[in-house]
C-alpha positions, -999 to 999 in steps of 0.1 A, spaced: -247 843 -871 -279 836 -887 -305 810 -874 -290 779 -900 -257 788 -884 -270 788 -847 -284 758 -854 -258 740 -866 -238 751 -840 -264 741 -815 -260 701 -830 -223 703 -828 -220 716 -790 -247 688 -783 -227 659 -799 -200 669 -774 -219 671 -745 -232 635 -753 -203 620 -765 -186 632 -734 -208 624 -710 -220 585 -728 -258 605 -721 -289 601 -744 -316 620 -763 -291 631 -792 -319 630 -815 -348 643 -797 -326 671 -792 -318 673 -825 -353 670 -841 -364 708 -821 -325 722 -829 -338 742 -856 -370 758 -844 -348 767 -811 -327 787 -831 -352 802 -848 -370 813 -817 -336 827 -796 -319 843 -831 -354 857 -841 -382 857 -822 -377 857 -787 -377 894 -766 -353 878 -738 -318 895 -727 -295 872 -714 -276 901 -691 -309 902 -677 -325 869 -676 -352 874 -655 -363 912 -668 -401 908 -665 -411 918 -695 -391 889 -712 -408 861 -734 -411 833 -715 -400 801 -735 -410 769 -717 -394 734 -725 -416 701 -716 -393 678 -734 -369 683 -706 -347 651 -714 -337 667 -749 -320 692 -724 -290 695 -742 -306 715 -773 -317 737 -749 -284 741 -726 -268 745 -755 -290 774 -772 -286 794 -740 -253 787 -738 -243 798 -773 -268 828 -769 -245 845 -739 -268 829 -710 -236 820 -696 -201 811 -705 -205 790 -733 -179 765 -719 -195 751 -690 -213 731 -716 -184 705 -712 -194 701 -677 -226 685 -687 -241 657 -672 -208 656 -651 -205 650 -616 -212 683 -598 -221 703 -623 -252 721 -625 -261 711 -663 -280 681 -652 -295 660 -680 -327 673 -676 -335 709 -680 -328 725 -646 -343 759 -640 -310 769 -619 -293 775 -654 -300 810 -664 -328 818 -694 -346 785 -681 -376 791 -668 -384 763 -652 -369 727 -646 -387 694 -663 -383 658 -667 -417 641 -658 -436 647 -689 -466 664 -693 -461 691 -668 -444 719 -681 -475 726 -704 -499 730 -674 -476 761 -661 -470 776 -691 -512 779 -693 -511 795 -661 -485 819 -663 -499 831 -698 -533 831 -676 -517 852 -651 -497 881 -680 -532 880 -691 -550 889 -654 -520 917 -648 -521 931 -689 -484 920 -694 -475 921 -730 -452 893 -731 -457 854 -747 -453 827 -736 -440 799 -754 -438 761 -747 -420 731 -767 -436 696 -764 -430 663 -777 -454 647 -798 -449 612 -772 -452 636 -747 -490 643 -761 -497 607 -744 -500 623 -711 -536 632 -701 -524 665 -681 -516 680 -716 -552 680 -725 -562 697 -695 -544 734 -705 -555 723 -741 -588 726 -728 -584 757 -704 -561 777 -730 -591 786 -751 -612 792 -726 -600 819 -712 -587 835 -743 -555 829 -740 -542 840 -772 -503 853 -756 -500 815 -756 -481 795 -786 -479 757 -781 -448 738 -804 -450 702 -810 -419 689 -822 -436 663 -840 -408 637 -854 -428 609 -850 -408 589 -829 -407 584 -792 -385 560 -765 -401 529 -776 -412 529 -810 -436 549 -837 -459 574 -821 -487 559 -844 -477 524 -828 -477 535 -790 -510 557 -795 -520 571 -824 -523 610 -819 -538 616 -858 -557 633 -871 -539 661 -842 -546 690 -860 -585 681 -860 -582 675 -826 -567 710 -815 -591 723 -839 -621 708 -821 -604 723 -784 -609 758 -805 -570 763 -811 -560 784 -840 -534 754 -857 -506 754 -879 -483 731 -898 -448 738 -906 -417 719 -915 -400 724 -882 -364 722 -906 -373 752 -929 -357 783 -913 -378 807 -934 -410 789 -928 -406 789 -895 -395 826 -890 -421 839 -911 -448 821 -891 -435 833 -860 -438 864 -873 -470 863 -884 -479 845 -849 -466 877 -829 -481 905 -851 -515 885 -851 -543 902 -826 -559 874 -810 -574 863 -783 -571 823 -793 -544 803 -788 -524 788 -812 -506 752 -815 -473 748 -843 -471 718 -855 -438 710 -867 -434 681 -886 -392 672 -878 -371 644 -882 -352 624 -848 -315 632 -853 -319 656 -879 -286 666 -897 -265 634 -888 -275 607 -915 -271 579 -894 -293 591 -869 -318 606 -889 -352 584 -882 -335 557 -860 -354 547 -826 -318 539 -816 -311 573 -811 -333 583 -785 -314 567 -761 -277 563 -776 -245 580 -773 -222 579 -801 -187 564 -798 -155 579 -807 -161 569 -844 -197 574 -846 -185 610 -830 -159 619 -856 -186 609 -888 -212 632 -873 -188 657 -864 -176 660 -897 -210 659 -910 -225 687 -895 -190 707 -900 -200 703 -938 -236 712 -937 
């Protein structure tokens, strides 16, 4: 399966969780659906027989209500039995609808925003005290960038050299109650993580090969700075109706609305 293929795979397992459960954040969780299945078809050193080898990548997400692109990218990857996905957001199961570290290949749970960065700073701090070789990895919202704790480990990270840490921001522009630009403005964001002394770049958080090759290039870099993707993506990429809609943060499609994406992302 190749990372276009993961990733549409990765919508259509979401789209039934949602539908199924009448849960939200289709299309924050399909905005980062592509650069997920970049990172756990391509980039990532993690075995799921052995989730918690230590010398795995560590891959961190903040965004923890877009859950279901995560849950699903595990699931698909052999985390566990891909089928368990149906139980999400169920009564009693364990695929909660925000990211719950007692799923295996999650490293740790999140829903209050702007804390998951903060740990992913320190436990690239601590690989870097002990000489581990692995990375670590985190996945933010660009809403999420509101929260003053962010800018805290955006602040520390260079400081101490921190170049085993790569910071995503799934950057579609639109978060629960309108425009980012509208809510607080976060431009001109690559000047700003330029000014904390971050090494920046911009991708289109859609293109597969963009995306790969800078990840590559990320991993065979020798650094000691840290470095911040921005990934310009669209909310509810892949699903026309969706695509760009403030609606879709918090919607779940109906049995129609289901069968027109469904069909949609069948035929992408």
């Amino acid at each position: 399966m190749n990372s276009k293929e993961f990733a549409r795979e990765i919508r259509i397992r979401v789209l039934k969780m949602v539908h199924q459960a009448d849960a939200s954040h289709i299309g924050g969780a399909y905005s980062m659906a592509d650069i997920l299945a970049v990172l756990y078809n391509e980039i990532l050193h993690v075995d799921p027989a052995d989730y918690k080898k230590p010398t795995r990548d560590r891959f961190f997400l903040s965004k923890g209500h877009s859950c279901a692109g995560l849950y699903a990218a595990l699931g698909i990857k052999g985390f566990f039995d891909v089928n368990e996905l149906d139980g999400y957001a169920q009564n009693g199961s364990r695929f909660i609808s925000h990211v719950s570290h007692f799923i295996p290949g999650v490293e740790a749970s999140s829903g209050s925003l702007g804390h998951i960065l903060p740990i992913a700073c320190g436990v690239a701090y601590a690989a870097k005290l002990q000489q581990k070789k692995f990375k670590t990895y985190c996945l933010v919202s660009d809403g999420e960038l509101n929260e003053g704790s962010n800018w805290e480990p955006i602040m520390l990270a260079p400081q101490h050299n921190l170049g085993n840490l790569v910071l995503i921001v799934d950057y579609n522009k639109i978060q629960s109650l309108g425009n980012v630009k509208d809510v607080i403005d976060l431009e001109p964001l690559v000047d700003k993580f330029k000014a904390f002394r971050w090494q920046t770049h911009e991708v289109d958080g859609h293109d597969y090969l963009a995306l790969s090759n800078l990840f590559h290039k990320i991993n065979a870099a020798s650094t000691s700075t840290p470095q911040v993707i921005i990934a310009h993506t669209v909310k509810g990429k892949g699903v026309d109706f969706m695509e760009n809609k403030l609606l879709w943060h918090y919607r779940s499609p109906n049995k129609e609305l289901y069968a027109q994406a469904l069909e949609q992302l069948k035929n992408n």
